[in-house]
C-alpha positions as a Markdown table, in Angstrom:
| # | Residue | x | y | z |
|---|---|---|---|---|
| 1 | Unk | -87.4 | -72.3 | -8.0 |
| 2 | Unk | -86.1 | -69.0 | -7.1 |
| 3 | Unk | -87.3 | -67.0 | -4.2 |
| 4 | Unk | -88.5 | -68.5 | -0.2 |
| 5 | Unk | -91.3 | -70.9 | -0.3 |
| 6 | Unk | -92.1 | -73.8 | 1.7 |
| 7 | Unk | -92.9 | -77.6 | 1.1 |
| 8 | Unk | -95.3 | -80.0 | 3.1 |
| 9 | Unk | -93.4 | -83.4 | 3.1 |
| 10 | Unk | -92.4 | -85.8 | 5.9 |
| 11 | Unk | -89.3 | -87.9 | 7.8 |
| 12 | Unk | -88.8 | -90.0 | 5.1 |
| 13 | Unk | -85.3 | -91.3 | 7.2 |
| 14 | Unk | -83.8 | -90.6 | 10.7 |
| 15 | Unk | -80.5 | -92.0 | 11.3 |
| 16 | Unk | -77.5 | -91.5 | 14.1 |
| 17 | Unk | -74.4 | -92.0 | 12.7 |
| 18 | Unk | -71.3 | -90.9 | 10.5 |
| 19 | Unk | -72.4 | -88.1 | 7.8 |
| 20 | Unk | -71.4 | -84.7 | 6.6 |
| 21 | Unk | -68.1 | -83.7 | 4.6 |
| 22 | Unk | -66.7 | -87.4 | 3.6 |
| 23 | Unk | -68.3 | -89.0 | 6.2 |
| 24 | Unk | -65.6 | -87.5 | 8.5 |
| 25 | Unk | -68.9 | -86.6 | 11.0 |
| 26 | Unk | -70.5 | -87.5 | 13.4 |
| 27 | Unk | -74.2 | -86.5 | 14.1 |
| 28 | Unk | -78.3 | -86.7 | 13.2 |
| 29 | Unk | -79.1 | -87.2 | 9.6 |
| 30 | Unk | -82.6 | -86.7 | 8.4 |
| 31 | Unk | -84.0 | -87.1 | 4.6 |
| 32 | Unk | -87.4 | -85.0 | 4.2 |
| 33 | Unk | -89.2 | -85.2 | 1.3 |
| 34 | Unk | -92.9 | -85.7 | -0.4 |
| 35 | Unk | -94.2 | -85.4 | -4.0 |
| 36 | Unk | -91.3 | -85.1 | -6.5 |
| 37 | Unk | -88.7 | -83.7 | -4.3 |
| 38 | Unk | -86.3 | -84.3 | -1.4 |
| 39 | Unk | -83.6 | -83.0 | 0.7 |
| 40 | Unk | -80.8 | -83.8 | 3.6 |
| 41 | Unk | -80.1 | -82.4 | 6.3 |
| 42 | Unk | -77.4 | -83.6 | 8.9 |
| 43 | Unk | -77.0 | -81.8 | 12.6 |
| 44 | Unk | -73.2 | -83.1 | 13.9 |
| 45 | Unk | -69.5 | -82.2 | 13.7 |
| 46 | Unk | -66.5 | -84.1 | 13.6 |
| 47 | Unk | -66.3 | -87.5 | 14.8 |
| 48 | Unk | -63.3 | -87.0 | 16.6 |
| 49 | Unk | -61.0 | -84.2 | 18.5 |
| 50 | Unk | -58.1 | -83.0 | 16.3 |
| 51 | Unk | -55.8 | -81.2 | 19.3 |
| 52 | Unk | -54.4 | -79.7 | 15.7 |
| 53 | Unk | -57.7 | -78.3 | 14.9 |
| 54 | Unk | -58.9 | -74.4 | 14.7 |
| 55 | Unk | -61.3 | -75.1 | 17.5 |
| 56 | Unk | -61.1 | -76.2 | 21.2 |
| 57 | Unk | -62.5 | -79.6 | 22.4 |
| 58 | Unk | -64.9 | -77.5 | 24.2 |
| 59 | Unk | -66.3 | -76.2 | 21.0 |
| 60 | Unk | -66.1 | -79.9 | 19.4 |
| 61 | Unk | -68.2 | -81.6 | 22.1 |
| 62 | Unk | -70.4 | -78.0 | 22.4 |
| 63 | Unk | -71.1 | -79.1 | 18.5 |
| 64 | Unk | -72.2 | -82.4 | 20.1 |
| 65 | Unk | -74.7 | -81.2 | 22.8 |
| 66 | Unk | -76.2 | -78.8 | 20.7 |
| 67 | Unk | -77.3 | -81.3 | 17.9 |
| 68 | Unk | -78.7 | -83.6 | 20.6 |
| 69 | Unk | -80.6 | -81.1 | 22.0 |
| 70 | Unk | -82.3 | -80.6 | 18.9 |
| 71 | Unk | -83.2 | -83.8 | 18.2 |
| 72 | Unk | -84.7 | -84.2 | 21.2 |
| 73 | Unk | -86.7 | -81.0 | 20.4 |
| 74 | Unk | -87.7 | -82.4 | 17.3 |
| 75 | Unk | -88.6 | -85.6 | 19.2 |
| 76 | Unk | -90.5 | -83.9 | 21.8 |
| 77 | Unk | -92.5 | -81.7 | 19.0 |
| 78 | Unk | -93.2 | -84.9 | 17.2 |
| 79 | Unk | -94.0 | -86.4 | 20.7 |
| 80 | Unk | -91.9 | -89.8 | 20.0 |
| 81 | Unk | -89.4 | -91.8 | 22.6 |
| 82 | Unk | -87.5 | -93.3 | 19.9 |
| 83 | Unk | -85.1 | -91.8 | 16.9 |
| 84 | Unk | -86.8 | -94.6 | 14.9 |
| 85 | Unk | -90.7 | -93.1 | 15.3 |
| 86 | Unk | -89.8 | -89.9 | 13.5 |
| 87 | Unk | -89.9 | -91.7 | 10.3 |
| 88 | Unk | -93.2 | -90.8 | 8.6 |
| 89 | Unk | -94.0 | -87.5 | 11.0 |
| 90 | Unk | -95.4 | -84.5 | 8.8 |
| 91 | Unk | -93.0 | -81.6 | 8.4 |
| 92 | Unk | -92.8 | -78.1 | 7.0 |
| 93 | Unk | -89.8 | -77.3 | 4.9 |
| 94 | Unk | -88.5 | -74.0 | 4.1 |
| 95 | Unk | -86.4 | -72.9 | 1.3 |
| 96 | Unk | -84.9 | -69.8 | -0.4 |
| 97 | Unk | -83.2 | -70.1 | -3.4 |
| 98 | Unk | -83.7 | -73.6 | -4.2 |
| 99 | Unk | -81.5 | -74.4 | -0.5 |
| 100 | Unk | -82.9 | -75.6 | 3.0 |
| 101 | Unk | -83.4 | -72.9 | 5.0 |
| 102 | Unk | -84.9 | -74.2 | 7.5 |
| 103 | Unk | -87.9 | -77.5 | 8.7 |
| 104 | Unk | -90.2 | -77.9 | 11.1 |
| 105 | Unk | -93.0 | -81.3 | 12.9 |
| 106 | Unk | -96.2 | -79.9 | 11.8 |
| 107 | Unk | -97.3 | -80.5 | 15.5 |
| 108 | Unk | -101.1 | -78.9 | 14.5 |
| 109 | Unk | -101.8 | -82.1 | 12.3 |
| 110 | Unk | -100.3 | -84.3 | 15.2 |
């Protein structure tokens, strides 16, 4: 499909762990997905400080915070304590050009 549109799927997975570019990251991964489709999405950065990197340790653990904030966004929306419980939770997903743009809890059906 070409163009934005939108699909109504769920969490189909939550997990906290290693992810991204070769597994080299660290962060939230999420699989969303419903009738004939799915797609990934994974909120980290790298695992560990490189003091040879192209970015500052602040910036490394800044990437950190930032994804955990989300999450517990997402958690709060979904109004769950537990990483685990967002498994199954209704979500809005948004897409242009066949890539993820963007997802959302559908907190009015929760």
């Amino acid at each position: 499909m070409s163009g934005a549109h939108t699909q109504l799927g769920k969490i189909q997975r939550v997990g906290l762990g290693k992810g991204g570019y070769d597994d080299a990251m660290f962060g939230v991964s999420f699989t969303l997905g419903g009738d004939g489709w799915g797609v990934q999405d994974f909120w980290g950065t790298w695992a560990s400080y490189s003091p040879g990197a192209k970015y500052t340790q602040d910036d490394w653990m800044d990437g950190h915070v930032k994804s955990y904030f989300r999450l517990m966004d997402i958690m709060k929306f979904a109004k769950v304590s537990d990483i685990s419980e967002l498994e199954g939770i209704p979500v809005e997903v948004m897409f242009k050009n066949s890539a993820l743009q963007s997802w959302r809890v559908l907190t009015e059906v929760l």
